[in-house]
N, C-alpha and C positions, 0 to 999 in steps of 0.2 A: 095610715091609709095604705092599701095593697098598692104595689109598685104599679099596676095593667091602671089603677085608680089615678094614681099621679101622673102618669103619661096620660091622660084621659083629660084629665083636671089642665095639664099645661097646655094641653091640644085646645081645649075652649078658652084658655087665655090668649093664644094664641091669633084663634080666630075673632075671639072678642077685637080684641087690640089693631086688627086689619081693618074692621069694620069703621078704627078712628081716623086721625089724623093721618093724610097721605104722606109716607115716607118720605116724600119730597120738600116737606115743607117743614122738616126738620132741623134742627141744627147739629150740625157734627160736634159728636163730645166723646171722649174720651175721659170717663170717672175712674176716682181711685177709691174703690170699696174694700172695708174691713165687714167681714161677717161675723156669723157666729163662729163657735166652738167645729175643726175638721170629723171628730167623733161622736156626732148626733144628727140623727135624722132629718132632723130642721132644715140644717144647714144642706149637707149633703144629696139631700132630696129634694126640696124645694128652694132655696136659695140659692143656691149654688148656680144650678141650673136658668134660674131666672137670669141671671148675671150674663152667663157665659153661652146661653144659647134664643131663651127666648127675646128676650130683648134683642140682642142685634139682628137675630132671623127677623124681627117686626118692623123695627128700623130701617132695612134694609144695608144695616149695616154701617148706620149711620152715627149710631149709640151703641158703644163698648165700653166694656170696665177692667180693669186691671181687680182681680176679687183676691184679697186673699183673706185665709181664715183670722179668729184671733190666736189660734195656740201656732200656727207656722209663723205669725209674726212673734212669739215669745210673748207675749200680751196676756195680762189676768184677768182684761174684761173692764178693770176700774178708769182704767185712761182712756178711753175708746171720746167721750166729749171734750174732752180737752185736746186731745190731736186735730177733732174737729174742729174746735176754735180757732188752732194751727193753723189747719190747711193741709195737717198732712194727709189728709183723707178728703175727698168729697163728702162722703156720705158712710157712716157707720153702723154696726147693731152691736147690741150689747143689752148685758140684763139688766133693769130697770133698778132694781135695790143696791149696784152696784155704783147708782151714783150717789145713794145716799151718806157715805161721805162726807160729801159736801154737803148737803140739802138732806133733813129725815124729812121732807114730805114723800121722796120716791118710794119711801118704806110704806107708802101708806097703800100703795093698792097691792101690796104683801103681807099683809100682817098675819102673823100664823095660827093658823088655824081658823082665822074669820069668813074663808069662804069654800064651800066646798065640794061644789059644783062649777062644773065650766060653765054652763048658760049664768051663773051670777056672776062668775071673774068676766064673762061678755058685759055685762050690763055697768061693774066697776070701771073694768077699760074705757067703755064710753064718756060716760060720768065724769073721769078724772083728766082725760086727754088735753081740755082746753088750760087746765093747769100747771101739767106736764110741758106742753108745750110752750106757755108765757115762759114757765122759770126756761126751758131750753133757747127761747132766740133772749132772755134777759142777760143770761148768764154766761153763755157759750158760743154768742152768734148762730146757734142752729135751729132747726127747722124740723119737727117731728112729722114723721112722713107714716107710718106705724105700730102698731102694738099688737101684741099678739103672747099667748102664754105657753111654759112649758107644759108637757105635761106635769100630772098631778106630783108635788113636792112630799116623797117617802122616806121612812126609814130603813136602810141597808146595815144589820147587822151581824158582828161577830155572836158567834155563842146564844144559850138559849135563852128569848124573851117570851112571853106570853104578852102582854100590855103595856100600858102605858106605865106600872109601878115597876116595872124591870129595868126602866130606865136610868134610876136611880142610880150615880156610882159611877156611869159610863160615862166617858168621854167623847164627842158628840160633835162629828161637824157640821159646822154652819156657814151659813155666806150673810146672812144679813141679821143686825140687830134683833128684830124681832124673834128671830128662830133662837138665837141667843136666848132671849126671855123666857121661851119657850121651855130651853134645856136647863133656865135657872130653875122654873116654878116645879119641874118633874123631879130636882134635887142631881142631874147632872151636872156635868163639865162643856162649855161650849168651848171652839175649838176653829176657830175663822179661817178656813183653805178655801183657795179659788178649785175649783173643778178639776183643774191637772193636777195640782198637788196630792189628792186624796186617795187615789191610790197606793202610793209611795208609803204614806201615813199608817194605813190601813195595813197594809204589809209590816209595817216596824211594831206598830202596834202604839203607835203615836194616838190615834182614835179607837175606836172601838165598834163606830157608829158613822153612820154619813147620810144627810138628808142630801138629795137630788128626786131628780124624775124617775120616773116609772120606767119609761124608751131609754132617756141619754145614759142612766144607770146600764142599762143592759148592754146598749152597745159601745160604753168604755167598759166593761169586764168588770165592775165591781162584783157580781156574782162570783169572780176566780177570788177573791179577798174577804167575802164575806158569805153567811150561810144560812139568815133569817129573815124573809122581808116584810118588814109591816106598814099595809099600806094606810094607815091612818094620816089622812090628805090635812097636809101642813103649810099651804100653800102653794103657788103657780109658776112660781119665778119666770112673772113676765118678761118680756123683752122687747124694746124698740129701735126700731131702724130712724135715723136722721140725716139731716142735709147740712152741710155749711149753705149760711142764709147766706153769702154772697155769692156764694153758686148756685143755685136756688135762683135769685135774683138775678140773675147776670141770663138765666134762661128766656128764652121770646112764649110768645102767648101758646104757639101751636105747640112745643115742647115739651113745656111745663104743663099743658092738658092731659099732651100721651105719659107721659109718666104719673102723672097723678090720678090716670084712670087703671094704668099698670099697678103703682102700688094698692091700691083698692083691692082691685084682683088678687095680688099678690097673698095681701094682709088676709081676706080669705079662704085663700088656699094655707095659708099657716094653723088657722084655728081648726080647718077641717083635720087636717093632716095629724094636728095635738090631739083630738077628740079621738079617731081613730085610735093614735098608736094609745094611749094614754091605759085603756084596758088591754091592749098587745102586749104593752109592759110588762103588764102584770104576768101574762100569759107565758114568756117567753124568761123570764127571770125563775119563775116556777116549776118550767115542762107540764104542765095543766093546761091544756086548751090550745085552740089555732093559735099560732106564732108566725107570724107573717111579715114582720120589717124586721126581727133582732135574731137571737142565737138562743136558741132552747138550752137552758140551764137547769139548775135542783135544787133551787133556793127551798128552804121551807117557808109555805104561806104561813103568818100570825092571824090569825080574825081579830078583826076590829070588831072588838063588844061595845055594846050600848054603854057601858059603864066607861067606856076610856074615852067614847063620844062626849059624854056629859063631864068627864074631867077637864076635855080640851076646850068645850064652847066653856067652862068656871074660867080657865086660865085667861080667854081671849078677853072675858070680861072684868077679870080681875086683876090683872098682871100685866097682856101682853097690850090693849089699847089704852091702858093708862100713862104703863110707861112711854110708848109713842107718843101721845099726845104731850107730856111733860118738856121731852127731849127736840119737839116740833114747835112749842109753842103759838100762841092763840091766834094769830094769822094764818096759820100754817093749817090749826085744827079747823078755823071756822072753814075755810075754803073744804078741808075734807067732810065736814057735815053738810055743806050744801050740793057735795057729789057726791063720793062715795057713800060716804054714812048715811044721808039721802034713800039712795039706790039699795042699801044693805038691810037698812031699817036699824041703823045703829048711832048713837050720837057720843061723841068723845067729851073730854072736857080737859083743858090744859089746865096744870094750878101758875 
C-alpha cells in the first residue's frame, strides 16, 4: 500500500476506534509485544505503528506497549508461543509454519504451492482459525487474536534459471517443511534458515536460492545477493498475532471490546497492505514498473510458464500433501479437510 494510503487506512482506524468504547472506561495496561521481523513492511508500516501510536492516541493513553521487533530481540520467529506460555510477552506475532515444530497441522494453511491467490489464502485463513486457535489456548495458554499473509512466497536466485527444471542441483532455502518437499520433488537441496540468516548464506554461497516474499525480499536486500527472480507463488507464509489467555482473561468487558474491535481492523489493514505491496515486490526487485514501498533494483524477471504451473499443482498433489498429511496424522488431516481442504476443494488422506 502507498505510504499517503496507510496514513489514510490508520486515520479510519483511528476514527473507527473513537466511535467505541469511551476511553474512560478502560483499563490501564501496559503490554509487552513481540512483532514481526524490523526489516519488512508489515511490521514497520502497519504494526509497528498500531502499537506505538494508534492505540494509546485511542485510548487516551490508557493502553501502551512496550513493542519490540523479533530480530532486535535476537529471536528466529520459532519461540515466539512458548514465551507466551511464559509470560514473557503479553501478546506476540510470528509466522504461522514456524510453530510447526511442534504441531505439522500449522503447516497446513502453507503448504507449497496449494494456493495461489490471496482471495483463497482469505478464504484458507478463515476455515482454519477455529483450529489454530483450540491447539493455541490447548497447548500454550494463548489466545489467537489474528492471521494475516505475507506477501506471495518466491524464488530469489543466484545465476541463470529459466523454470522450474533449473532448479535441479541448487541448494535452496526453506523455513517450512513443505517448501522442503517442495525442493525434494524439483531434485534440489533444501536448506532450513530463519529470515536473518539467509543473507549471510547467500553471500558464502551456503544456498544458492532463497524462498521469501515478494516486499520483505526486497526490502532486506536479497537483490544485493542474488540476480534472478522467479515469481512462481510457493506459498504465503502467513502469520498470526496472539495473547497470553491469562491476560486476555484478566481484561474487563469494555477493554477486551476495544481491542478486539482494534485487532479486526488492524488484521485488515494487514491483508490490504500484503495485496498491495505483493505485485510492488515484484515491481521494485525488477526496476519494471511503479515501485512504491521498496528500493528499485535489476533483478532479472523468470516467466512463469504454464508448464512449471502444472509441474507444481503434480507436486502439490503428489508429493507435497501427501507427505503432510502422513507426518500430521488422521486427527490432524480430518480437521484439515473439513476446513481448509473444504475451502480449497482438496481432500488429503493420512496412511
Amino acid at each position: 500500500m502507498k505510504r499517503s494510503g496507510l496514513l489514510l487506512a490508520s486515520w479510519a482506524l483511528a476514527t473507527s476506534l473513537a466511535g467505541g468504547a469511551n476511553a474512560q472506561e478502560l483499563q490501564e495496561l501496559r503490554l509487552k509485544v513481540i512483532g514481526g521481523w524490523s526489516n519488512v513492511t508489515m511490521t514497520t508500516q502497519v504494526e509497528q505503528p498500531f502499537w506505538e501510536k494508534t492505540i494509546p492516541e485511542m485510548s487516551d493513553g490508557r493502553i501502551g506497549a512496550d513493542f519490540n521487533s523479533l530480530d532486535t530481540l535476537g529471536l528466529k520467529g520459532n519461540e515466539t508461543l512458548r514465551l507466551l506460555s511464559l509470560k514473557v510477552a503479553d501478546i506476540v506475532t510470528g509466522p504461522v509454519s514456524f510453530v510447526a515444530g511442534d504441531f505439522k497441522l500449522y503447516d497446513g494453511l502453507d503448504l507449497a504451492g496449494a494456493i495461489l491467490d490471496i482471495d483463497t489464502m482469505k478464504k484458507a485463513v478463515d476455515a482454519y482459525r477455529p483450529v489454530i486457535d483450540k491447539n493455541m489456548q490447548d497447548n500454550f495458554n494463548a489466545h489467537l487474536l489474528m492471521m494475516w499473509p505475507s506477501p506471495p512466497q518466491v524464488l530469489f536466485c543466484k545465476g541463470d534459471i529459466t523454470g522450474v527444471k533449473d532448479l535441479a542441483g541448487k541448494k535452496i532455502r526453506t523455513f517450512n517443511q513443505t517448501l522442503a518437499d517442495f525442493v525434494d520433488a524439483v531434485g534440489g537441496t533444501p536448506v532450513q534458515l530463519s529470515f536473518a540468516e539467509v543473507v549471510p548464506a547467500l553471500q558464502r554461497g551456503t544456498v544458492d536460492c532463497g524462498v521469501t516474499g515478494t516486499g520483505p525480499g526486497n526490502s532486506a536486500k536479497w537483490w544485493e545477493v542474488t540476480d534472478h527472480l522467479f515469481p512462481l507463488v510457493l506459498g504465503w507464509a502467513p502469520y498470526f498475532s496472539a495473547v497470553n489467555k491469562d491476560t486476555w482473561d484478566a481484561l474487563d468487558e469494555p477493554t477486551r471490546a476495544f481491542l478486539t474491535d482494534a485487532f479486526a481492523k488492524l488484521e485488515a489493514e494487514m491483508w490490504a497492505h500484503v495485496a498491495e505491496v505483493a505485485t510492488d515486490g515484484v515491481n521494485c526487485n525488477t526496476g519494471q514498473g511503479e515501485c512504491t514501498n521498496g528500493i528499485k533494483a535489476n533483478m532479472a524477471l523468470v516467466e512463469v510458464s504454464d508448464a512449471d504451473r502444472e509441474l507444481l499443482a503434480g507436486m502439490v498433489g503428489t508429493t507435497i500433501l501427501p507427505r503432510w498429511a502422513e507426518r500430521c496424522g488422521e486427527a490432524c488431516v480430518a480437521d484439515w479437510n473439513g476446513t481448509v481442504g473444504k475451502a480449497l476443494g482438496f481432500e488429503a488422506a493420512a496412511k
